[in-house]
Residue frames as a rotation matrix with the C-alpha (Angstrom) as fourth column:
UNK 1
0.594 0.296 0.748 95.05
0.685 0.301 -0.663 96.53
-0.422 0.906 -0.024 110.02
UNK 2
-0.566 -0.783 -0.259 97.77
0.281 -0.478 0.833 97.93
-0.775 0.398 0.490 107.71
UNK 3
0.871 0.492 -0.009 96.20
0.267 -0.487 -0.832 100.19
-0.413 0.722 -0.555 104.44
UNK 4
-0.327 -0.883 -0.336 98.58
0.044 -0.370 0.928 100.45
-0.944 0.289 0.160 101.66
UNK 5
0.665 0.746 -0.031 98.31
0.285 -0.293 -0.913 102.12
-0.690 0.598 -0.408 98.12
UNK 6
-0.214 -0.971 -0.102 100.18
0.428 -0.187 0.884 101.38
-0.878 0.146 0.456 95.05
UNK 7
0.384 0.797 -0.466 100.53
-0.236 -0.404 -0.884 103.07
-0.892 0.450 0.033 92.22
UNK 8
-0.066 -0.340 0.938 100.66
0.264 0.901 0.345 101.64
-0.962 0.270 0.031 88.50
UNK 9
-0.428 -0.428 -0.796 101.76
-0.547 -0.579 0.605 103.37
-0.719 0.694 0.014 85.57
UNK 10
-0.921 0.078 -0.382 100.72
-0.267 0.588 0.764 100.33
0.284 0.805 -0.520 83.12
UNK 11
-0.319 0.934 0.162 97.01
0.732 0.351 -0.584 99.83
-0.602 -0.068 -0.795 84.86
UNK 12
-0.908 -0.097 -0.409 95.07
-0.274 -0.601 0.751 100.88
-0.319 0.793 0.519 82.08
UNK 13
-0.365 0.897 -0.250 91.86
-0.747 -0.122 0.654 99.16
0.556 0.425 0.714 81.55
UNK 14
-0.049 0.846 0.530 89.24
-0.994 -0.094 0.057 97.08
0.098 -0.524 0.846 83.02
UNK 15
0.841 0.071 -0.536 90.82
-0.076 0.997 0.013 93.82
0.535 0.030 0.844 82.23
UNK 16
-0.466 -0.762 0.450 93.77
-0.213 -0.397 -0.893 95.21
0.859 -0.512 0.023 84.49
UNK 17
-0.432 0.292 0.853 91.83
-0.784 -0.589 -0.195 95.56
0.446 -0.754 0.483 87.01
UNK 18
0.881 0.473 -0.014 89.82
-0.460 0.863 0.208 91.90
0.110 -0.176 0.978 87.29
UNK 19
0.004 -0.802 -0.597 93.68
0.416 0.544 -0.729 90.30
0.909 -0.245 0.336 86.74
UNK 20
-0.526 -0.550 0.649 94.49
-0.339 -0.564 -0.753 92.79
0.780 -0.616 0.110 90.15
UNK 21
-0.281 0.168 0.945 91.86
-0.957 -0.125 -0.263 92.08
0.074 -0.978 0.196 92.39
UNK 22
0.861 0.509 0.004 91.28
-0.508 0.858 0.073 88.42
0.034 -0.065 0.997 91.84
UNK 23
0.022 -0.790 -0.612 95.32
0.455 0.553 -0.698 87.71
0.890 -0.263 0.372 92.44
UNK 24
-0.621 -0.389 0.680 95.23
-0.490 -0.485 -0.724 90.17
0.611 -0.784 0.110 95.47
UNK 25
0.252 0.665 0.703 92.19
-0.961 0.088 0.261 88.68
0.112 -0.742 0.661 97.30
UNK 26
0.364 -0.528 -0.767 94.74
0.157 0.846 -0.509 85.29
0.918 0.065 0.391 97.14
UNK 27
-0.171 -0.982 -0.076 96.41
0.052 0.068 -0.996 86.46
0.984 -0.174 0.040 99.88
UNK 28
0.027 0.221 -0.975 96.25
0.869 0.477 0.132 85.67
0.494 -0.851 -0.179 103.15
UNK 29
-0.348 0.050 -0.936 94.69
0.888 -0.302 -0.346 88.14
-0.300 -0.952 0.061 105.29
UNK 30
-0.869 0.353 0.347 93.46
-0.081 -0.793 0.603 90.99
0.488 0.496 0.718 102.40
UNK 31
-0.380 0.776 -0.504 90.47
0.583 -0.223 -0.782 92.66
-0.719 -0.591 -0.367 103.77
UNK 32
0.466 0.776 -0.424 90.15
0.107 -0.525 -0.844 94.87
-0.878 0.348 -0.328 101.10
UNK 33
-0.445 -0.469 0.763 90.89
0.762 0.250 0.598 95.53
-0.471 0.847 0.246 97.46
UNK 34
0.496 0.857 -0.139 89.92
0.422 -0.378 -0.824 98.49
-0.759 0.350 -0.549 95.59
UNK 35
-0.323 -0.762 0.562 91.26
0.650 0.253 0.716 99.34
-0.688 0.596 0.414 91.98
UNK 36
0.261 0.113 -0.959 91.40
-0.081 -0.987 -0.138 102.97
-0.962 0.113 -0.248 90.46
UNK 37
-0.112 -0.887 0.448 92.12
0.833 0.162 0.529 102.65
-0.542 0.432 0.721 86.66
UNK 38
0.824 0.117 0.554 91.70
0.433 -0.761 -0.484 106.15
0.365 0.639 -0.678 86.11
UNK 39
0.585 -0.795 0.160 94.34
-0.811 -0.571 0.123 107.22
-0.007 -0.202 -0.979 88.68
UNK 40
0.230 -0.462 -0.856 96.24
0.126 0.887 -0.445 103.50
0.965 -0.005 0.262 88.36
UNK 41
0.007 0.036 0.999 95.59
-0.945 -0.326 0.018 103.68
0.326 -0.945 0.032 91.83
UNK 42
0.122 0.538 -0.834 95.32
0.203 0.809 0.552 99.76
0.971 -0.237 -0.011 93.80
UNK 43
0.057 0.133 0.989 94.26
-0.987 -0.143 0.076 100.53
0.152 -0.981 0.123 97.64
UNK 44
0.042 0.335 -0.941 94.59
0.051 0.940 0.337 97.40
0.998 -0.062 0.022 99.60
UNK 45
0.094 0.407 0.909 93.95
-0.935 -0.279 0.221 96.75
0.343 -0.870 0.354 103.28
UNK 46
0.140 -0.350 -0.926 95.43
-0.040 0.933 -0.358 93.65
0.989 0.087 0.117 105.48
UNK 47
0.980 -0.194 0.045 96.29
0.070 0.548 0.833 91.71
-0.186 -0.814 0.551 108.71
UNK 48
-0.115 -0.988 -0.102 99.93
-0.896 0.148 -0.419 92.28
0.430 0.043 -0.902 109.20
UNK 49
0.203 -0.283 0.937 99.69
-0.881 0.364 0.301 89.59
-0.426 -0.887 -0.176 111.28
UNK 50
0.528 0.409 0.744 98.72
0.131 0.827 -0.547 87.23
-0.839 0.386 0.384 108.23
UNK 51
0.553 -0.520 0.651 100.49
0.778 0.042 -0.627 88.76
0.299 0.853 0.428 105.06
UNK 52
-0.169 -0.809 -0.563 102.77
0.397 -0.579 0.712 91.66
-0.902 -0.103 0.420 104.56
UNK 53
0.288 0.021 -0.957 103.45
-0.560 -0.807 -0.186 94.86
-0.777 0.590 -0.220 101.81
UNK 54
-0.489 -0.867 0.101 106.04
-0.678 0.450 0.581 92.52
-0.549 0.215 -0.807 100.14
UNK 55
-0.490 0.197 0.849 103.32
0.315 0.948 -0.037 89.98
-0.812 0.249 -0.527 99.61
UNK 56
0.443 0.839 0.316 101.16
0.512 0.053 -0.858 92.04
-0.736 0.541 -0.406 97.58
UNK 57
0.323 -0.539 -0.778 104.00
-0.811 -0.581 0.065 94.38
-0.487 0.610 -0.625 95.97
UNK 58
-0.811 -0.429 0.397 105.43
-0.079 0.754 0.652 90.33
-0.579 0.498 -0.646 94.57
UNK 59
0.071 0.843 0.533 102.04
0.527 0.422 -0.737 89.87
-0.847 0.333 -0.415 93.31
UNK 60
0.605 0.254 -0.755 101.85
-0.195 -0.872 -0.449 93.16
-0.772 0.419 -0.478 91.27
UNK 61
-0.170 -0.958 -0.231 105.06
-0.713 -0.042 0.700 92.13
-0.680 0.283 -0.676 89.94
UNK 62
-0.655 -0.072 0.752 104.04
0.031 0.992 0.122 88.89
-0.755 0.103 -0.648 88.82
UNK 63
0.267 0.861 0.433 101.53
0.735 0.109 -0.669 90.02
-0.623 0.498 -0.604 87.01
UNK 64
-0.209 -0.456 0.865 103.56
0.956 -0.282 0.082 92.42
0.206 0.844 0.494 85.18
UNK 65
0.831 0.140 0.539 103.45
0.155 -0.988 0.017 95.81
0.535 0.070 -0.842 86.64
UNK 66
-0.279 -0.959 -0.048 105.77
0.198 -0.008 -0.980 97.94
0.940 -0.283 0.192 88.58
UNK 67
0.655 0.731 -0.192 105.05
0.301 -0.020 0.953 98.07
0.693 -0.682 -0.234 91.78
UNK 68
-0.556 -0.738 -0.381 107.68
0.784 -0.314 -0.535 99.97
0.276 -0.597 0.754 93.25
UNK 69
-0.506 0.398 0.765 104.67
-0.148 -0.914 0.377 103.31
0.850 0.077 0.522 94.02
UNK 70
-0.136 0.519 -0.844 104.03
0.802 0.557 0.213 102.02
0.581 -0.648 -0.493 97.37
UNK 71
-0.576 -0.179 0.798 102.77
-0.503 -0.692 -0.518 104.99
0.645 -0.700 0.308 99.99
UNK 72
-0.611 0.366 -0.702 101.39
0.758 0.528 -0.384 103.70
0.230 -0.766 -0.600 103.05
């Protein structure tokens, strides 16, 4: 299981969050979601075998953040 954690300059409130973890748990193989919007923190947890960083860093995007604050 792979644990990555990005951070998001533009997460800001509680409707941030619901959009975040109800596209992230889309993806094949999330195990976890957890979403910080005091520190615009999103923790996620996965199955390399099933998805990749990439998938969830496109998601973020899509949904209008930057997601370029990946630390592993």
């Amino acid at each position: 299981m792979v644990e990555n954690t990005w951070v998001l300059p533009d997460l800001k409130t509680k409707e941030d969050e619901a959009k975040i973890l109800q596209a992230l748990h889309r993806i094949w193989g999330v195990r976890d979601v957890t979403v910080q919007v005091d520190t615009g923190e999103v923790f996620v947890s996965f199955e390399e075998a099933e998805s990749s960083s990439q998938d969830f860093e496109q998601a973020l995007i899509e949904l209008g953040y930057d997601a370029k604050g990946r630390t592993e």
